[in-house]
C-alpha positions in Angstrom: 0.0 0.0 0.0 1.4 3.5 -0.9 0.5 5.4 2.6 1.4 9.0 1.1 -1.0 8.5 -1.5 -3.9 6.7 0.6 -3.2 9.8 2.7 -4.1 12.8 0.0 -7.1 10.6 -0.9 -8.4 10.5 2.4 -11.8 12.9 2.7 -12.4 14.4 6.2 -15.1 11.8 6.7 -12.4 9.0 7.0 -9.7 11.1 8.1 -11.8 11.8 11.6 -12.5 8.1 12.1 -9.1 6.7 11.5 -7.8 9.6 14.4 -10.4 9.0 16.7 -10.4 5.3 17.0 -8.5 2.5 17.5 -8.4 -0.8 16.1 -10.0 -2.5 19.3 -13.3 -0.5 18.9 -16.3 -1.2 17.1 -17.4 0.7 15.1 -21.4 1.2 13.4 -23.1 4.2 11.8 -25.4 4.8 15.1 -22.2 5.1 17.2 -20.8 7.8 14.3 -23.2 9.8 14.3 -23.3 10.0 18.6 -19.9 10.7 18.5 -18.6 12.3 15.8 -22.1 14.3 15.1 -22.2 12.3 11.6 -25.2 12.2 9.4 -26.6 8.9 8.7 -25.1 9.3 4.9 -22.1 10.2 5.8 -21.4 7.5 8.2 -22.3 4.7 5.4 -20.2 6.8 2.9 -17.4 6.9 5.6 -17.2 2.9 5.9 -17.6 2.6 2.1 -14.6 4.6 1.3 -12.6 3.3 4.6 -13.6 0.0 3.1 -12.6 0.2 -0.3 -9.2 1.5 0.9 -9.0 -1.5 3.1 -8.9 0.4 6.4 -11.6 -1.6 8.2 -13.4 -4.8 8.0 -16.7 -5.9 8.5 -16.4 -7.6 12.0 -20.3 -8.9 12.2 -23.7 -8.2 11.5 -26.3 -8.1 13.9 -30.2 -8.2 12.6 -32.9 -6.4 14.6 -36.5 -6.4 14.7 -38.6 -3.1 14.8 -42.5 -2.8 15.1 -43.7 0.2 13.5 -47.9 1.0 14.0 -49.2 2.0 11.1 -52.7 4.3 10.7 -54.8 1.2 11.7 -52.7 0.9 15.3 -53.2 4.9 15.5 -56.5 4.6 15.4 -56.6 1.5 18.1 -54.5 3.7 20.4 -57.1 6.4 19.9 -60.2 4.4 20.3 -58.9 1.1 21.8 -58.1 -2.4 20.7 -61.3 -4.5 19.2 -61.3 -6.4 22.6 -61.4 -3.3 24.8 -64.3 -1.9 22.7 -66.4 -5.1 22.3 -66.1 -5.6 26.2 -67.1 -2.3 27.1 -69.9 -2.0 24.5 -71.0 -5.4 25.7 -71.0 -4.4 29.5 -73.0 -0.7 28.3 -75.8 -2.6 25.9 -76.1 -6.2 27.1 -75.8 -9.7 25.2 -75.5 -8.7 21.5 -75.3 -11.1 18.5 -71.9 -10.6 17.1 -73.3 -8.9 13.7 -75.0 -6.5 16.4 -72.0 -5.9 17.8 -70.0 -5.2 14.4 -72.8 -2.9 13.6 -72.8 -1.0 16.5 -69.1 -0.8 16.4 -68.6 -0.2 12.9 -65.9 -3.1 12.8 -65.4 -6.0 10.3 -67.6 -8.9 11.3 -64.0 -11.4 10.9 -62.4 -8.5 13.2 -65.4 -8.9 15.8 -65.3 -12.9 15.3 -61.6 -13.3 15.9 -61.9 -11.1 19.3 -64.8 -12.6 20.7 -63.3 -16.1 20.0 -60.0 -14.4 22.2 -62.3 -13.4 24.9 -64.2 -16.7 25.1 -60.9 -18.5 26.2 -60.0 -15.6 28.2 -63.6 -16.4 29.7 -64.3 -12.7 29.7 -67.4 -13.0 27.2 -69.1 -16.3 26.7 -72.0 -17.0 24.3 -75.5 -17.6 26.0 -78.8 -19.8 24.9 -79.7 -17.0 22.6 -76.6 -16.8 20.5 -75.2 -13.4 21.7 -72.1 -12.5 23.6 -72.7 -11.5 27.0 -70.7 -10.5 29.4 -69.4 -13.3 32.0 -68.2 -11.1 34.9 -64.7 -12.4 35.1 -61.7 -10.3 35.2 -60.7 -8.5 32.4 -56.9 -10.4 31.5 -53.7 -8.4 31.9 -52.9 -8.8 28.1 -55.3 -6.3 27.5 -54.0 -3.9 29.9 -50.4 -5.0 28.1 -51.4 -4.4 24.3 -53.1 -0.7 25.2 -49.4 0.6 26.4 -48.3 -1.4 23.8 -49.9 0.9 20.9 -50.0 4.3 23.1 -46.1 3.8 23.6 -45.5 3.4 19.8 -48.2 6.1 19.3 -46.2 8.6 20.9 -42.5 7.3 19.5 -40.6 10.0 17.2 -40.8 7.5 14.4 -43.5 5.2 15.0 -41.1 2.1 16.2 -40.4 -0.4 18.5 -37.1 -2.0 18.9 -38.1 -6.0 19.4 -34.8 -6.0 21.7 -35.9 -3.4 24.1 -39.5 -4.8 25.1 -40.6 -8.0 27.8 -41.1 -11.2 26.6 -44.5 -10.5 27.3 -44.6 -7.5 24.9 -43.0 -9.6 22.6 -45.6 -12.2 22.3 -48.4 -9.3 22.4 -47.2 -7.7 19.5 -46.3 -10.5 17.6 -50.2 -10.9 17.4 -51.0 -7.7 16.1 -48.0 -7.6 13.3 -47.2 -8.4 9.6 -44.4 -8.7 7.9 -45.5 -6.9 4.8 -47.6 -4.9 7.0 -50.8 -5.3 5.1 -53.4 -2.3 5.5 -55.7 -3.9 8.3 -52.4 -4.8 10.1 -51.9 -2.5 13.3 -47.9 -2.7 13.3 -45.6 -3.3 10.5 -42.5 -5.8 11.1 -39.6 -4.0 9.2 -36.1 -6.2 9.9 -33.0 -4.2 9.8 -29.3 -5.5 10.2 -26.2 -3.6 12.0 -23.1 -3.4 10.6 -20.2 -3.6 12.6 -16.7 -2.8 11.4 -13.1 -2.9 13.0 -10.2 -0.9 11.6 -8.0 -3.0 10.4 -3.8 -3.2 10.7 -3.2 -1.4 7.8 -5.2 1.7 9.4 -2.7 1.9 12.0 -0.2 3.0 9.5 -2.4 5.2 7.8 -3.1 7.0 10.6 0.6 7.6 11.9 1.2 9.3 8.6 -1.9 11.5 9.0 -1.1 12.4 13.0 3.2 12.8 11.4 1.6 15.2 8.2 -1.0 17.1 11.0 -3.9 16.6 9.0 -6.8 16.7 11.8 -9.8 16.1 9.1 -10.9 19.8 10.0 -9.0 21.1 6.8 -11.5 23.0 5.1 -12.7 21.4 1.2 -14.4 24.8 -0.1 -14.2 28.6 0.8 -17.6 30.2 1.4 -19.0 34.0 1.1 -19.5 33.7 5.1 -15.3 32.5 5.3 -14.5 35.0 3.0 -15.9 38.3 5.0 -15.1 37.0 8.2 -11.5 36.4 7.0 -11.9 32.9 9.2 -10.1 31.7 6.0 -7.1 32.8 6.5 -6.8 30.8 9.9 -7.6 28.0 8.5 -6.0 24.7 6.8 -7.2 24.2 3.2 -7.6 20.3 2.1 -5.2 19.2 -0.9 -6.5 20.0 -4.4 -5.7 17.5 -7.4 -5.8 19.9 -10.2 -5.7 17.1 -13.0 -9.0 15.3 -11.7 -11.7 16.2 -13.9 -14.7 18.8 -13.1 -17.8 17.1 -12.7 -20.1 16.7 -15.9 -22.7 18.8 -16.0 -26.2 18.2 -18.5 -28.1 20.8 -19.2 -32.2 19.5 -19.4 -33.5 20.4 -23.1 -36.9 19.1 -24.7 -36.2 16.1 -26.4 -35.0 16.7 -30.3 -38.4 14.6 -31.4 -41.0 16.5 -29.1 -38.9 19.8 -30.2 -39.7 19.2 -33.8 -43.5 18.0 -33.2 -43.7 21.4 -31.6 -41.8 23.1 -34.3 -44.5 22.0 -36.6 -47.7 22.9 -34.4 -45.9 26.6 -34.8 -46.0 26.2 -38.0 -49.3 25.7 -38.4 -50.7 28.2 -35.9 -48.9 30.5 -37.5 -50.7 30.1 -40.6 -54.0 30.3 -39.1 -54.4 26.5 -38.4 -56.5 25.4 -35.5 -55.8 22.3 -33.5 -57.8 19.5 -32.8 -57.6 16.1 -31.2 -59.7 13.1 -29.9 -59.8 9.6 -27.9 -57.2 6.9 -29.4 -60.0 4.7 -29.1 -62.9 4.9 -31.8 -65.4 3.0 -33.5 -65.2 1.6 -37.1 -68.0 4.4 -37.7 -65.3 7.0 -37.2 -61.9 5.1 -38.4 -63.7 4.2 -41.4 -67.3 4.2 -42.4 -67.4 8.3 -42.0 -64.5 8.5 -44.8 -66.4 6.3 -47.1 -64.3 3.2 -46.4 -66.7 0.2 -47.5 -66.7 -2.3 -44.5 -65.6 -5.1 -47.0 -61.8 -2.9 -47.1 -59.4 -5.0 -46.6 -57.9 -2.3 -44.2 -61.1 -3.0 -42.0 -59.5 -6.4 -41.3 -57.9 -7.5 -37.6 -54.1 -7.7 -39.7 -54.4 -4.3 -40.1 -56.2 -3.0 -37.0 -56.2 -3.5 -33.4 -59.8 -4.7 -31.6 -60.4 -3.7 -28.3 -61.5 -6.5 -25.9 -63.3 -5.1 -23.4 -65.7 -3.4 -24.1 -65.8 -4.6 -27.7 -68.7 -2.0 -29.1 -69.7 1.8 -28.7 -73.7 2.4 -27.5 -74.5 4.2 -30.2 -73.5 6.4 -32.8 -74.5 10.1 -33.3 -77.5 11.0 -35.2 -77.8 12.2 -37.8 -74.5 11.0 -39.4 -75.1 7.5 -38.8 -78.1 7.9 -41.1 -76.4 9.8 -43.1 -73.1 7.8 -43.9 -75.1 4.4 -43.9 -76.8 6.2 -47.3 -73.8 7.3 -48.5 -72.7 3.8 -48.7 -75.5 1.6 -49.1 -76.6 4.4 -52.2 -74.8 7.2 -52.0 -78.1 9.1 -50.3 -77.6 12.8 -51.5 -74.1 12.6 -52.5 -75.3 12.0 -56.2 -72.8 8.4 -55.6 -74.3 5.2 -56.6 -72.7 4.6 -52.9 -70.7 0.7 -52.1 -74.0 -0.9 -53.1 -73.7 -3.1 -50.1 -76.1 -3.5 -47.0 -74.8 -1.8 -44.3 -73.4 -3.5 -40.7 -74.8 -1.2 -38.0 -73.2 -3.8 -35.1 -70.0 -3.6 -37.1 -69.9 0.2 -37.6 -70.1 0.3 -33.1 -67.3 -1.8 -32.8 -64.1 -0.5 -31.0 -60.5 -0.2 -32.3 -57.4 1.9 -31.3 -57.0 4.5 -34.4 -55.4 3.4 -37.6 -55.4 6.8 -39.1 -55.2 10.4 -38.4 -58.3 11.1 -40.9 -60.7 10.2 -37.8 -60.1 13.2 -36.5 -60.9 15.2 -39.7 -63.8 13.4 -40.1 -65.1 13.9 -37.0 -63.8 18.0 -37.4 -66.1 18.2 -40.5 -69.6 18.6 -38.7 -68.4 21.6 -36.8 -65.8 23.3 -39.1 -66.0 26.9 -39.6 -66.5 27.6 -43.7 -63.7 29.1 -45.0 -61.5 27.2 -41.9 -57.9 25.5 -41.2 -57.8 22.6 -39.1 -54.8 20.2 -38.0 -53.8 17.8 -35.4 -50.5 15.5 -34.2 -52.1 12.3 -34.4 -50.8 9.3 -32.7 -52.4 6.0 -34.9 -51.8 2.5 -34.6 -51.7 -0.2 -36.8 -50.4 -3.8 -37.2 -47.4 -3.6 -39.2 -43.8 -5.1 -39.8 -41.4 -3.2 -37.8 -38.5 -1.4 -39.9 -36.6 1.5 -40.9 -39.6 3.4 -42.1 -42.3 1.7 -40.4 -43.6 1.6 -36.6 -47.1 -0.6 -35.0 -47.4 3.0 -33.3 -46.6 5.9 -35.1 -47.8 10.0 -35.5 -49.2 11.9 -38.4 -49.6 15.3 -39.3 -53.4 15.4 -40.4 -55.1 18.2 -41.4 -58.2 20.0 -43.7 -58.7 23.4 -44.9 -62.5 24.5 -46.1 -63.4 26.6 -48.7 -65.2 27.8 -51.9 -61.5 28.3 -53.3 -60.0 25.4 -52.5 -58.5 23.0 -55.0 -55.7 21.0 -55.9 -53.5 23.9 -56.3 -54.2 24.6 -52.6 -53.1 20.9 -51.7 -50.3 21.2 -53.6 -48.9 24.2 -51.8 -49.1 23.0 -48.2 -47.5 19.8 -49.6 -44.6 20.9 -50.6 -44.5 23.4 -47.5 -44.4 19.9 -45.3 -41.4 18.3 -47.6 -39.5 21.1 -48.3 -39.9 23.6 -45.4 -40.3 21.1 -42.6 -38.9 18.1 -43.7 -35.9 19.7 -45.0 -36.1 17.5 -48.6 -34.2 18.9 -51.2 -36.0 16.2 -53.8 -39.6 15.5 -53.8 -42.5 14.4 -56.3 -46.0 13.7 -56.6 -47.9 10.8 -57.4 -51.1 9.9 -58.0 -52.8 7.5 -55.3 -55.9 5.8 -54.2 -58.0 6.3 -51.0 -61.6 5.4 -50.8 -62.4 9.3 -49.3 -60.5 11.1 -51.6 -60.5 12.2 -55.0 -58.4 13.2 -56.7 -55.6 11.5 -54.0 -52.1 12.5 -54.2 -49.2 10.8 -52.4 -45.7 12.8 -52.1 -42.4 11.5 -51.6 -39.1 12.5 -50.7 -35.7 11.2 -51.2 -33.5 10.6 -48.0 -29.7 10.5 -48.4 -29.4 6.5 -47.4 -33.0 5.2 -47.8 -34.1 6.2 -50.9 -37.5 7.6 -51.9 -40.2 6.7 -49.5 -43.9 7.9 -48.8 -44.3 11.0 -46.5 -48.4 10.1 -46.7 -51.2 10.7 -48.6 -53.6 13.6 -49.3 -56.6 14.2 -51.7 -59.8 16.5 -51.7 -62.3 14.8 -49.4 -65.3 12.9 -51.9 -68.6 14.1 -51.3 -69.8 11.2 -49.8 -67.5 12.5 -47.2 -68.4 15.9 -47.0 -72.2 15.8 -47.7 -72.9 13.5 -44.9 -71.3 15.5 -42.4 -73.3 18.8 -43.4 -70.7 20.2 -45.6 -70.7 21.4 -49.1 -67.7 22.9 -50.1 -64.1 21.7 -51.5 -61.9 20.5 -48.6 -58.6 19.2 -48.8 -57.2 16.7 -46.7 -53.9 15.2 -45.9 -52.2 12.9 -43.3 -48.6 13.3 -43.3 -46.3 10.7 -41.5 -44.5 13.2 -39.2 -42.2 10.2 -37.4 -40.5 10.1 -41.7 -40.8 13.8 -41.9 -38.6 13.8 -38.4 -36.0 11.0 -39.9 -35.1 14.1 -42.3 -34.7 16.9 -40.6 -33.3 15.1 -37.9 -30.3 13.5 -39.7 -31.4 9.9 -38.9 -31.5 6.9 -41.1 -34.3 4.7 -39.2 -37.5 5.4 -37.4 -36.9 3.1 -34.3 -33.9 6.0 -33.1 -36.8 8.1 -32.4 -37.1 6.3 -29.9 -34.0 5.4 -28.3 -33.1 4.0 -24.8 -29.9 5.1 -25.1 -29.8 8.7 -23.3 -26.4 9.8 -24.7 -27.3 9.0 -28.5 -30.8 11.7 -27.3 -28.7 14.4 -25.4 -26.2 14.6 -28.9 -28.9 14.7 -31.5 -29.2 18.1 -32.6 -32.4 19.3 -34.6 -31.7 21.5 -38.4 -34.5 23.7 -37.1 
């Protein structure tokens, strides 16, 4: 062992110990803090370092048992045991079945049952011709007596507690009756089972501490110089600790939002600032919502269980709101007002209530249209779920961007514009295209693209101008244009990354050095 350098490592906590005692005494955190005025902390850390450095030893553990009384005991010392009250109320009112009893005591029928059974063997209450508990006129037992000091002396501890080692053997096996190890909530005390460590210094300590008494470090050198040192000028009295310039500071992290929750904000700002208005809704819905409202024929194959997630319990909604229901079962059955032809199909009202989480972010569009202001902008950061393969560009869970905008004016030009805004402006793209697409509620549909620097082209989402079968059946008769906009592939780009699933990383240090481009 290199003394001189066990010596500038020493901190004050060990420094103290290793001068104050010898290598006959024993040593435990309790005695520490007595002695030395020692926090808790800071006795454990003491042995830890002492320990690691090989200066003491773990001589032998001792266990303990405590009792602390938990808010069921409080209340017992307050109002007495179930014994002392089903005696007394017994003596006050006469025989009493023992639901009469319960009743009148407001306690648990199994609470009154195991007491009066107690009391019988005591012979303090026996049970007469009648089946109720009366009173036999012997002496109340000294257990009784016992337990009531029992609770009003760990009523009235600092800390609740009662140290197993410092009560009678009578105590002991009164408690013992009214505990639980896990102290469960009707339990009156809780056992909690603690163990004492005790440590020795060891031989090697000895030589440690000649060097410290030979170098006159006392362990009151001081470690920092405060503002209340400093204008006193106590300072300059004082011995100053040794300062190992080359170990390095500690790391400090800064909080920041997360890069991926600083973008989905980035984009609601967007949005607001062009006049958008939010919206949002359960991530449960019915298949009225997910699907029938956008003119998805209940035949889809989207509509299947590969491609969306049931609920189990409960499996349906009540009902559905009026008129739409009406409404959208024309649209599909024959395209009601819509001038459609419709699915030409006979529509599933049971189906249409059944539960699923969302697959899509045009749910909440849908269910916008009914109360949209005309001209109006609406959007929303839609988390959707659906049963897919996990991948680079593709999660079960995922968000999109969705959004409408209403109006006389608006047509594919419009579309166009705020498509571009999202690939260009927010994705950061520098290469994008349009193609045409297919959705059962929109026409004409229009999917864009981008191209990512390792992954190639892939689909941002999908957009369109809502069908009238749409519209019409939710009250409204103008152009609107509606997109959903996978914002997790928007993110990979303008975040730099190269697969979906780092969204979402576990690993803290890859989060705290992604930087956002915005």
């Amino acid at each position: 062992m290199d003394i001189q350098n066990v010596v500038k490592n020493l901190h004050p906590l060990e420094t103290k110990v290793l001068l104050t005692y010898g290598q006959q005494d024993e040593l435990t955190a309790d005695r520490l803090q007595k002695e030395l005025d020692y926090k808790e902390g800071h006795a454990n850390q003491a042995f830890s370092w002492l320990g690691g450095k090989e200066l003491v030893a773990v001589a032998r553990r001792m266990p303990h048992t405590f009792y602390e009384i938990t808010e069921v005991g409080r209340e017992m010392a307050r109002t007495g045991t179930p014994e002392e009250r089903i005696i007394a109320f017994v003596k006050e009112n006469g025989a009493k079945t023992l639901p009469e009893i319960a009743a009148g005591l407001g306690i648990e029928s199994k609470d009154v049952g195991s007491a009066f059974g107690q009391l019988s063997k005591d012979g303090v209450l026996k049970m007469n011709a009648e089946k109720k508990a009366e009173y036999s006129g012997s002496a109340i037992p000294a257990r009784i007596a016992l337990v009531k000091a029992l609770f009003e002396k760990a009523a009235a501890a600092p800390n609740g507690q009662l140290d197993n080692a410092g009560l009678s053997a009578d105590e002991q096996n009164a408690i013992a009756g009214f505990a639980k190890k896990r102290g469960a909530a009707d339990s009156p005390f809780k056992i909690i089972e603690r163990e004492t460590v005790v440590y020795k210094l060891t031989a090697a300590a000895t030589d440690v501490t000649t060097a410290l008494k030979k170098a006159g470090i006392t362990g009151k050198e001081l470690g920092e110089v405060t503002p209340k040192l400093l204008a006193s000028g106590e300072w300059k009295q004082q011995t100053f600790r040794g300062y190992n310039i080359a170990i390095p500071p500690a790391r400090i992290i800064p909080g920041r939002t997360n890069p991926y929750v600083q973008f989905l904000e980035s984009v609601k700002d967007k949005l607001c600032s062009l006049g958008f208005k939010e919206f949002d809704g359960p991530l449960v819905e019915t298949e009225f919502w997910n699907g029938d409202a956008l003119f998805m024929p209940q035949f889809h194959a989207a509509r299947d269980i590969h491609d969306v997630y049931r609920i189990k319990n409960p499996t349906h909604a009540k009902t559905i709101e009026e008129p739409y229901l009406t409404n959208v079962r024309a649209s599909h059955e024959n395209g009601g007002t819509t001038g459609s032809r419709g699915w030409q199909y006979a529509f599933d009202t049971e189906f249409t209530r059944r539960l699923v989480l969302r697959s899509q972010g045009t749910v909440l569009s849908a269910h916008q249209l009914h109360d949209a202001e005309i001209p109006g902008k609406y959007f929303g950061i839609v988390r959707c779920f659906r049963y897919d393969k996990v991948d680079a560009t593709h999660l079960s869970d995922f968000y999109q961007t969705e959004g409408i905008v209403l109006g006389e004016d608006v047509n594919l030009r419009t579309l166009l514009g705020f498509l571009e805004m999202f690939a260009k402006e927010v994705a950061g793209a520098t290469e994008v295209k349009y193609v045409p697409g297919y959705f059962p509620f929109t026409e004409p549909s229009v999917e864009v693209h981008v191209k990512h620097p390792v992954l190639g082209w892939f689909e941002l989402g999908g957009s369109g101008i809502f069908r009238p079968e749409v519209t019409k059946a939710m009250g409204v008769d103008v152009p609107v244009a509606a997109w959903g906009i996978g914002i997790d592939r928007m993110a990979l780009m303008a975040l730099g990354l190269n697969d979906l699933r780092e969204l979402f990383s576990e690993n803290i240090e890859e989060v705290r050095l992604r930087k956002a481009k915005f």
